[in-house]
C-alpha positions as CSV (number, residue, x, y, z in Angstrom):
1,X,7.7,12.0,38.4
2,X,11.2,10.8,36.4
3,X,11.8,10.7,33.1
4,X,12.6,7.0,32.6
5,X,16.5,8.1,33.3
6,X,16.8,8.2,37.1
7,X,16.0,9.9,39.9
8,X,17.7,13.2,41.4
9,X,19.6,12.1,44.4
10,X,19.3,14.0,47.6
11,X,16.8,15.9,46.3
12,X,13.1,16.2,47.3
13,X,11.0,16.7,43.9
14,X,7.8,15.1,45.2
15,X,7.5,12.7,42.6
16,X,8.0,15.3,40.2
17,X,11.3,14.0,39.0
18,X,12.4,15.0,35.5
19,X,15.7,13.1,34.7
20,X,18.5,11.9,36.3
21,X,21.4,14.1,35.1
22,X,22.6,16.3,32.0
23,X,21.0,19.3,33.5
24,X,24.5,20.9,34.2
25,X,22.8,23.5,36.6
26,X,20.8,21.5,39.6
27,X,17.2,22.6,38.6
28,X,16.2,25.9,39.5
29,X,17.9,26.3,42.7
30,X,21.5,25.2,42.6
31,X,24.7,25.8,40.6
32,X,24.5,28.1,37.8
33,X,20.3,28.9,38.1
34,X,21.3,29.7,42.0
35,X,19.6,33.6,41.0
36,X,18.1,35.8,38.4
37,X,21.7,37.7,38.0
38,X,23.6,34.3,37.7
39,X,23.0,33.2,34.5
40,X,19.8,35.8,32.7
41,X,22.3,38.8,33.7
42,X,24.7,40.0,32.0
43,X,28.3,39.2,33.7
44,X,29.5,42.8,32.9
45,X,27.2,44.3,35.1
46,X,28.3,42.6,38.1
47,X,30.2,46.0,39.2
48,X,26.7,47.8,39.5
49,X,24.2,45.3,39.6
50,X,22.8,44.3,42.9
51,X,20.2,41.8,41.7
52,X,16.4,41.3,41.9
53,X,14.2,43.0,43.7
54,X,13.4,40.5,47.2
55,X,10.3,41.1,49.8
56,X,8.3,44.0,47.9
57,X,8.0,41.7,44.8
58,X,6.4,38.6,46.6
59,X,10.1,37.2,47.2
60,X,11.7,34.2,45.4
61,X,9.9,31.6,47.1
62,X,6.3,33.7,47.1
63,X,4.4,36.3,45.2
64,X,3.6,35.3,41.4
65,X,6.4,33.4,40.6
66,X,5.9,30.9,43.9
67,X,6.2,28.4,45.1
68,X,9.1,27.8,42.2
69,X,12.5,28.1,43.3
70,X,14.8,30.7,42.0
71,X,16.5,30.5,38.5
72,X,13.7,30.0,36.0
73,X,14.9,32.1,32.9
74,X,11.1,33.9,33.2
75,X,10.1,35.2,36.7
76,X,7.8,37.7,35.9
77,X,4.0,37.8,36.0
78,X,2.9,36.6,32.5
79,X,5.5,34.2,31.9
80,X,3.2,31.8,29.2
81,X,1.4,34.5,27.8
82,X,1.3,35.7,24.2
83,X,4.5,33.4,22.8
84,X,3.1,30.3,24.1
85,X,-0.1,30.1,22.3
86,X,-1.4,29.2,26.0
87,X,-2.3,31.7,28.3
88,X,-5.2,33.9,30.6
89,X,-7.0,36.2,28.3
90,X,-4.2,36.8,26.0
91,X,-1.5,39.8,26.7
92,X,-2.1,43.4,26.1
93,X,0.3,46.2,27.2
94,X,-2.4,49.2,27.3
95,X,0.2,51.9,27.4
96,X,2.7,50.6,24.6
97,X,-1.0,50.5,22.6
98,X,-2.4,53.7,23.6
99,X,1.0,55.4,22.0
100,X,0.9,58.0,19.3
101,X,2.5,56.3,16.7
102,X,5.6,58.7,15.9
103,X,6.5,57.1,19.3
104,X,5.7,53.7,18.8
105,X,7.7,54.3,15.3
106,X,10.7,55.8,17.3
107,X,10.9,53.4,20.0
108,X,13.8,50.6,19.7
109,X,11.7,47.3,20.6
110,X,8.0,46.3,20.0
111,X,6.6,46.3,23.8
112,X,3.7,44.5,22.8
113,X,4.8,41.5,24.0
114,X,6.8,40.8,26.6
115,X,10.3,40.8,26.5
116,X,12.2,37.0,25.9
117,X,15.2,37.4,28.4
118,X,18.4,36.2,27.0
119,X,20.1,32.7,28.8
120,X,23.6,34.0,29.3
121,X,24.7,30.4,30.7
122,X,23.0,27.4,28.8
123,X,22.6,24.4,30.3
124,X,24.1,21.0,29.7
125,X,21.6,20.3,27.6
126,X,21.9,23.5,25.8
127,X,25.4,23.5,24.8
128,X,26.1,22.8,21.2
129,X,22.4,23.7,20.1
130,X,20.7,26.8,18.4
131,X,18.7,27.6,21.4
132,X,21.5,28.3,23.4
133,X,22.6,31.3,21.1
134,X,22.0,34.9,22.1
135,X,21.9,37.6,19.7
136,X,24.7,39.7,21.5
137,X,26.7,37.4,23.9
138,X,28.4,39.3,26.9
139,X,32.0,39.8,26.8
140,X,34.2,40.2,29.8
141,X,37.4,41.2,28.4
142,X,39.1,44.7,28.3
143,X,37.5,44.9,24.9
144,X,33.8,44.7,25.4
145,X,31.0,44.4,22.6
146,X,28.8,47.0,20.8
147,X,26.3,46.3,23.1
148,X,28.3,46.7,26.3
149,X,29.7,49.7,25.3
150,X,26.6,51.2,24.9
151,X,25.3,50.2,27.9
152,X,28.9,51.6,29.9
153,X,28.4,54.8,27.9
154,X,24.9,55.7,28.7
155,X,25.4,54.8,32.2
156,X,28.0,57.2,32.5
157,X,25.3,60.0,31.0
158,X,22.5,58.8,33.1
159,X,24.6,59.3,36.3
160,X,26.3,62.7,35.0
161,X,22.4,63.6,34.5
162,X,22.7,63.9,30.9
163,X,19.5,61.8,30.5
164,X,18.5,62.6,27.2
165,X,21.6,61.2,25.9
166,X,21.3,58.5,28.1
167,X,18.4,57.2,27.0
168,X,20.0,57.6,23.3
169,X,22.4,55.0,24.5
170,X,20.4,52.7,25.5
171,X,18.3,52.7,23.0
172,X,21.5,51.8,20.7
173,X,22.5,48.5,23.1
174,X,18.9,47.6,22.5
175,X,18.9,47.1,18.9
176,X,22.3,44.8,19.3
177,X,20.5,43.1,22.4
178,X,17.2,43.3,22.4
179,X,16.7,40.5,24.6
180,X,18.7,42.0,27.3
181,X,16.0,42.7,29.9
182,X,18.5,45.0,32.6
183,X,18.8,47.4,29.3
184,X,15.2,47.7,28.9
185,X,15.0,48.8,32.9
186,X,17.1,51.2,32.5
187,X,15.7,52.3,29.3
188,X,12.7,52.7,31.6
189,X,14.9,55.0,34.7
190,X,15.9,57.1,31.8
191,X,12.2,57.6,30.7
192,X,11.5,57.9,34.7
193,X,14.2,60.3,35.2
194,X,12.8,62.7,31.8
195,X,9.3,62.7,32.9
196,X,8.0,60.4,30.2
197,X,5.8,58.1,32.2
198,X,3.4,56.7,29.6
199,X,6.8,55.6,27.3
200,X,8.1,54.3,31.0
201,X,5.2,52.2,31.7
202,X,4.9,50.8,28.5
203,X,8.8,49.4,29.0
204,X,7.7,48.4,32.3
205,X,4.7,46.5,32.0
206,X,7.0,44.4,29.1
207,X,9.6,43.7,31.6
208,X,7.6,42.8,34.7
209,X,6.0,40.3,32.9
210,X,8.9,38.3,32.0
211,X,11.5,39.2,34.9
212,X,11.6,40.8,38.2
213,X,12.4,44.3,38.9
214,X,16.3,45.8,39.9
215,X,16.5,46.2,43.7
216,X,17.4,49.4,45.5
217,X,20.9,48.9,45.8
218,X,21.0,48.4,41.9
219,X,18.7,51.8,40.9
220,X,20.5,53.8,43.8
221,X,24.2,52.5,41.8
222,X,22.9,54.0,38.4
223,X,22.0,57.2,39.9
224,X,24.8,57.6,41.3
225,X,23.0,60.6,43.8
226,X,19.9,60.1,45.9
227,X,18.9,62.9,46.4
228,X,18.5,63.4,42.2
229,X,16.4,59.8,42.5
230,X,14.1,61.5,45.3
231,X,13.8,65.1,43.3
232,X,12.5,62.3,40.0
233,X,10.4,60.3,42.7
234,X,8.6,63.8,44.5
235,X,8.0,65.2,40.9
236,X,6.3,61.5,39.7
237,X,4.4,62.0,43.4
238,X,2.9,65.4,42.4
239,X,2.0,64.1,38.9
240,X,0.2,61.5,40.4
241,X,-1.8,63.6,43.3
242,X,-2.9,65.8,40.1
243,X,-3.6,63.3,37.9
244,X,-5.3,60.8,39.9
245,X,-6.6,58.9,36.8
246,X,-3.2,58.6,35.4
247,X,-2.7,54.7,35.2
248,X,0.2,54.3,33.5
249,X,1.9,57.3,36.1
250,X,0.4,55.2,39.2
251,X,2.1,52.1,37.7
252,X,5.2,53.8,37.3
253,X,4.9,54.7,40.3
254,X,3.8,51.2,42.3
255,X,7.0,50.0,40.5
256,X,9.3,52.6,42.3
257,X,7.2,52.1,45.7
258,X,8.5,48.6,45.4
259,X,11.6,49.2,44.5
260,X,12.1,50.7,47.7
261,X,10.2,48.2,50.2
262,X,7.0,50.3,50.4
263,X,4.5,47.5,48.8
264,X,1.8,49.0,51.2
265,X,2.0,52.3,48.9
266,X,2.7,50.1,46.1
267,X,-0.6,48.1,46.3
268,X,-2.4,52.3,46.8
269,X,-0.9,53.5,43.2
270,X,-1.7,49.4,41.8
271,X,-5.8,49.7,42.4
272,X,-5.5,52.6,40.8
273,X,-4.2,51.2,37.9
274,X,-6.7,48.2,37.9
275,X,-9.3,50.4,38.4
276,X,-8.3,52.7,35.5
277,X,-6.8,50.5,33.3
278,X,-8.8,46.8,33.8
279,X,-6.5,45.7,30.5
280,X,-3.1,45.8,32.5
281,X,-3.2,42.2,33.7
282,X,0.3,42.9,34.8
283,X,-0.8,45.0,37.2
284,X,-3.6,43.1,38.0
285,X,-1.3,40.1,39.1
286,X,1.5,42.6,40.8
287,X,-1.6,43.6,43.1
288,X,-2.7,40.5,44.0
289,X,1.0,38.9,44.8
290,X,1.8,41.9,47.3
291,X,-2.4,41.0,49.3
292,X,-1.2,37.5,49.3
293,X,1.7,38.4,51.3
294,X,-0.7,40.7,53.5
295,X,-0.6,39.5,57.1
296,X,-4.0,37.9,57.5
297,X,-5.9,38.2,60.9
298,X,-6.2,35.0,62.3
299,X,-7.3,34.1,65.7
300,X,-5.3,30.7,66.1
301,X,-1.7,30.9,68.2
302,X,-0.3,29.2,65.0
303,X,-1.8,32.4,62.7
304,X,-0.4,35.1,64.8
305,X,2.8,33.8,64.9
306,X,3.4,33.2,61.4
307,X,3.9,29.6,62.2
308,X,2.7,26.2,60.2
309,X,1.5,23.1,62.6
310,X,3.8,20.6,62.2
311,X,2.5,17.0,61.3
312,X,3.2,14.3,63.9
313,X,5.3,11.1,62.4
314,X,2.1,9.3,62.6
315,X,-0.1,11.5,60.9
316,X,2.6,11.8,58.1
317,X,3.0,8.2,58.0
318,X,-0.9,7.8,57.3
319,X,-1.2,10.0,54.4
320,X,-1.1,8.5,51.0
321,X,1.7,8.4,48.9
322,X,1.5,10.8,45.6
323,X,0.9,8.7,42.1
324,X,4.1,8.8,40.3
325,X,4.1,10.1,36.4
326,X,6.9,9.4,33.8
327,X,7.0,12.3,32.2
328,X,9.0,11.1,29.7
329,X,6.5,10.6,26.2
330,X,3.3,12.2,24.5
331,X,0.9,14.1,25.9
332,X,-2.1,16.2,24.8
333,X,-4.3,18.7,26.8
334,X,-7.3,20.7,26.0
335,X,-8.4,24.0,27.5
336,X,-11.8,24.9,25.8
337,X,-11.2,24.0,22.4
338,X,-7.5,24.6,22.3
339,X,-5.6,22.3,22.0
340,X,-2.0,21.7,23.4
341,X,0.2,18.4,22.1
342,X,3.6,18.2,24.1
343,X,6.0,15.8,23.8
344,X,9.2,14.9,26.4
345,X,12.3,12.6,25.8
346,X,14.8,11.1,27.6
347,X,17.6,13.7,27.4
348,X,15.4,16.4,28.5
349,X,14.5,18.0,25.2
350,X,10.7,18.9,24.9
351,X,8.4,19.9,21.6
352,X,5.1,22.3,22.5
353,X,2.4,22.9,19.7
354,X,-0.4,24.7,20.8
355,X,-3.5,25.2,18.7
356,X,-5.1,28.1,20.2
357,X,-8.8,29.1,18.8
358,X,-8.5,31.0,15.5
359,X,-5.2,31.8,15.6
360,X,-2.1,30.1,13.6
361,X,-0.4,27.2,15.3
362,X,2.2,27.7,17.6
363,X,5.2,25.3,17.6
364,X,8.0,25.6,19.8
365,X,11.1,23.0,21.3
366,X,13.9,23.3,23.8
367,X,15.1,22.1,27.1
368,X,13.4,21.2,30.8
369,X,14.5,22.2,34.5
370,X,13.0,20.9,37.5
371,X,12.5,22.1,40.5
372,X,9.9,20.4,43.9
373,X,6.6,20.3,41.9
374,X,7.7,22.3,38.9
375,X,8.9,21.9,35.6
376,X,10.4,25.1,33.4
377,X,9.8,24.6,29.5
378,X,13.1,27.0,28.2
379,X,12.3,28.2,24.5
380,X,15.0,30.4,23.0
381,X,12.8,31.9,21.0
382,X,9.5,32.1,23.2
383,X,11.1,32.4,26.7
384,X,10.6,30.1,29.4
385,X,7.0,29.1,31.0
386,X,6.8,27.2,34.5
387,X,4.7,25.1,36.0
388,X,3.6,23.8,39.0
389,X,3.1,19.8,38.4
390,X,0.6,17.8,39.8
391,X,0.8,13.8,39.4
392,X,-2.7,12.3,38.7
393,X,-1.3,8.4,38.3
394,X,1.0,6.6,35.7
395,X,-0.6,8.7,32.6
396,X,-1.8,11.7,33.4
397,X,-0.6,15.6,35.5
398,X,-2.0,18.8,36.1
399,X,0.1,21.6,34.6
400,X,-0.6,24.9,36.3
401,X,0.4,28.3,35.6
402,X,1.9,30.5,38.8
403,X,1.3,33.6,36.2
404,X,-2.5,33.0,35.6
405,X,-5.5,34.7,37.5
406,X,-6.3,32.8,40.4
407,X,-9.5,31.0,39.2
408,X,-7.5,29.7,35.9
409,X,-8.1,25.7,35.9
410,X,-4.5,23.9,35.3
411,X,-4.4,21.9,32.0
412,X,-4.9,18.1,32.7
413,X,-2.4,16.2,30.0
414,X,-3.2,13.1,29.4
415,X,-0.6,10.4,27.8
416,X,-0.7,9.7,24.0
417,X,0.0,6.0,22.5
């Protein structure tokens, strides 16, 4: 597909072309948008943060947020739901739901939706405008912000094992930068660390769904000492063994599991959690990206080696060539009887209005990325959804969701006078 402006050079979109320039980053996987911590991460953190967690998670070109490159603003499992007025079943966060409400009072952020991750870098296309705005913008001078220096202050209690005052901290940063999703993470370690696993889960289940977890390296740099991580990890191990209906323990739990490379535990503590808890579609999705990645048994030479048959020149040579779409104009999609209207210029600006069944409208604008079959719809205010793109001819594309259940139809847009 192109936009009407040009085609990417050197790059292989598949007919999925959105534009010719003005991006400022490359599309999801080059410049700026090379990696979740370059660009939806807080500079300041660079002296402890490792990055996103790889392999256990599905890895960046696999697992829930495949086969899109890395860089979208939302990774996470659930990336359309709720904000979009378009997604599978709707979101729910059972253990943010299920908690007493003194606690739901007390907490700093409303976990019943997932979080919307701050752009730290706009795009070209960004610049200038409201969407490229963040509530608390990160400061890498001597002097840092409110913000920041909550963040440097709790750390500093978290790893002297003052966690209780830790967690005080970050609650503070969050209420200056509540879309600041490495804040609500560690929100979620100081929970860990205090034994407070539904409050954990609950922080969690809002992150996962909109970014991926910290890596080792990263968790094992707030501690500080593994051996206190372990003695938090053995005690959430007991509490599970006697509490074997515990979901949102067991999802704690599947989160630290991966965290640490184990996704074969991981996947143990996630059935639980499906089985327990059938609302957490979080978890739901988290299981079925880590059996995807399962080894399968296959009796072909190609199977066990992991290997892909190549296609000879002639075979490749005989396949048809994709349709080609402009994506550049009016569209409108239905999904049962809601309906979706979107509408994409020239200078890669988009508008989204989504009429979902019985529920107020949902109107939304912002900017587009590309990527090989994929499109990213960035929304300060609702996030960012990709899309895996399918052209169907001059006037028509499939628009699938990598974050819905596996028997979700994609949208068919079709193009408006």
């Amino acid at each position: 597909m192109n936009n009407g402006s040009g085609n990417f050079s050197g790059n292989n979109f598949n007919n999925v072309n959105v534009g010719g320039g003005g991006w400022g980053y490359g599309g999801f996987g080059g410049g700026g948008y090379g990696g979740w911590n370059n660009g939806w991460v807080n500079p300041r953190y660079g002296s402890w943060y490792n990055g996103a967690c790889n392999g256990g998670w599905g890895g960046y070109n696999g697992g829930w947020w495949g086969p899109f490159a890395a860089g979208a603003a939302t990774w996470g499992v659930l990336s359309a739901v709720g904000s979009w007025g378009y997604g599978a079943g709707g979101y729910v966060n059972p253990y943010y739901a299920s908690m007493p409400a003194t606690v739901v009072a007390s907490s700093p952020y409303d976990y019943s939706q997932p979080i919307v991750v701050n752009n730290y870098i706009p795009s070209a296309a960004e610049e200038g405008s409201a969407e490229a705005s963040t509530e608390q913008p990160a400061t890498t001078a001597a002097t840092p912000s409110p913000a920041d220096a909550a963040v440097d202050e709790a750390l500093a209690k978290f790893k002297a094992g003052d966690y209780a005052a830790a967690l005080a901290g970050f609650d503070a940063a969050l209420k200056l930068s509540p879309k600041d999703s490495v804040i609500h993470e560690v929100r979620a370690l100081a929970l860990f660390a205090l034994g407070r696993y539904p409050e954990a889960a609950a922080a969690l289940n809002a992150v996962l769904a909109s970014a991926p977890g910290m890596d080792w390296t990263t968790i094992s740099n707030v501690y500080g000492s593994v051996d206190a991580y372990t003695t938090h990890l053995r005690r959430l191990e007991d509490v599970c063994r006697s509490k074997p209906d515990d979901a949102a323990a067991h999802f704690v739990l599947a989160y630290h599991y991966l965290v640490g490379g184990h996704s074969d535990m991981a996947a143990q503590a996630l059935r639980v959690v499906v089985a327990k808890q059938p609302g957490d579609v979080v978890a739901k999705r988290m299981l079925e990206a880590i059996e995807a990645a399962e080894p399968k048994d296959e009796q072909s030479p190609a199977a066990s080696s992991g290997s892909t048959p190549q296609k000879t020149d002639v075979e490749a040579a005989a396949e048809p060539a994709l349709p080609e779409t402009d994506l550049v104009g009016a569209w409108k999609a239905t999904s049962g009887t809601d309906t979706i209207l979107l509408t994409i210029s020239e200078d890669s600006k988009f508008s989204w209005k989504a009429q979902p069944k019985d529920k107020p409208v949902v109107e939304l604008a912002g900017t587009i990325e590309t990527a090989a079959d994929a499109i990213a719809l960035v929304s300060k205010s609702a996030g960012t959804m990709v899309a895996k793109v399918t052209p169907k001819g001059p006037d028509a594309f499939e628009f699938g969701l990598p974050s819905a259940p596996k028997d979700t139809k994609p949208l068919l847009f079709a193009r408006q006078p």
